[in-house]
N, C-alpha and C positions, 0 to 999 in steps of 0.2 A: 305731203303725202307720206312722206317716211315716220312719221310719228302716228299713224293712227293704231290706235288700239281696240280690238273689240270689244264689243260693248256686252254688256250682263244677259243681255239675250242671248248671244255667239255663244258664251261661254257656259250655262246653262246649258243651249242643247246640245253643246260637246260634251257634257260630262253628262248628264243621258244617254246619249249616247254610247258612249264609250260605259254607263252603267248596264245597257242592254246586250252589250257585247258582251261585256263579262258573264252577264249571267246565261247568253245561248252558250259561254262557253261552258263555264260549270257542268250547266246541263245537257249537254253534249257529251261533257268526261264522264259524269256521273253513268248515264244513261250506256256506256260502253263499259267501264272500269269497276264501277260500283259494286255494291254488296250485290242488287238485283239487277246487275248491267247485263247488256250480251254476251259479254267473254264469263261473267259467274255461271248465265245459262247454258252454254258451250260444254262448261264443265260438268257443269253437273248432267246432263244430257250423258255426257261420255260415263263420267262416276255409275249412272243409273244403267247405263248397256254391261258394265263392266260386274257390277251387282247381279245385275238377271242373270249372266253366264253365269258367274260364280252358283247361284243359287241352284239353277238346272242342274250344274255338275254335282251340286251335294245334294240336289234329291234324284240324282241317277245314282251317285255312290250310296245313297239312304238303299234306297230301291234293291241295290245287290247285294248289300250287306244283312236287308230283313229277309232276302230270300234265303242268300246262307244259311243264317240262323235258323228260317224254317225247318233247311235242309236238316240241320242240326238237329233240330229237335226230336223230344221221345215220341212227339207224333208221327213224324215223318224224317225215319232216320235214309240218308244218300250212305251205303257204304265205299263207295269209291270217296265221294270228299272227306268221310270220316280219315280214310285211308290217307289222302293227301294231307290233311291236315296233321294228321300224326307225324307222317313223315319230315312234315317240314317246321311241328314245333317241336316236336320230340327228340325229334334226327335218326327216327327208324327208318332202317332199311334191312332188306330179307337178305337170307344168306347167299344166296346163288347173285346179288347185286353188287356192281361194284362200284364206288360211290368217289365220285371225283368232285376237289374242291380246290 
């Protein structure tokens, strides 16, 4: 009995076996790690939240920056922001001001 060896059947459906394994395992790694795995979607889930803020924030900054401009304009001139705006690209200040830096 110490010398039996399995026979072409045994040994067959071992390596079938051990072929199905392999491939639940593959597709297992795949299925997690992969290009379109669960950790890709994770990602990019996060990437896509991370985009919509950005985006809201630049069309809140769009948004205050055309009203500015509005402001600006020859149709509808703000003298007080013209005023600040001087002030702080120009570097005017009145004389009665006294201007610390």
């Amino acid at each position: 009995m110490a010398g039996i060896t399995p026979g072409p059947k045994a040994i067959g459906s071992a390596i079938y076996s051990f072929a199905i394994l392999a491939a639940i395992a593959y597709f297992s790694f795949a299925a997690l790690q992969g290009e379109y795995g669960l950790t890709r979607q994770i990602e990019m889930h996060a990437t896509e939240e991370e985009l919509s803020n950005d985006l809201e924030d630049m069309r809140r900054e769009r948004a205050a920056l055309e009203n500015k401009v509005h402001r600006l304009s020859d149709d509808f001139l703000d003298l007080d922001l013209l005023d600040e705006q001087a002030r702080k690209v120009l570097g005017f200040a009145r004389p009665d001001e006294i201007v610390i830096r």
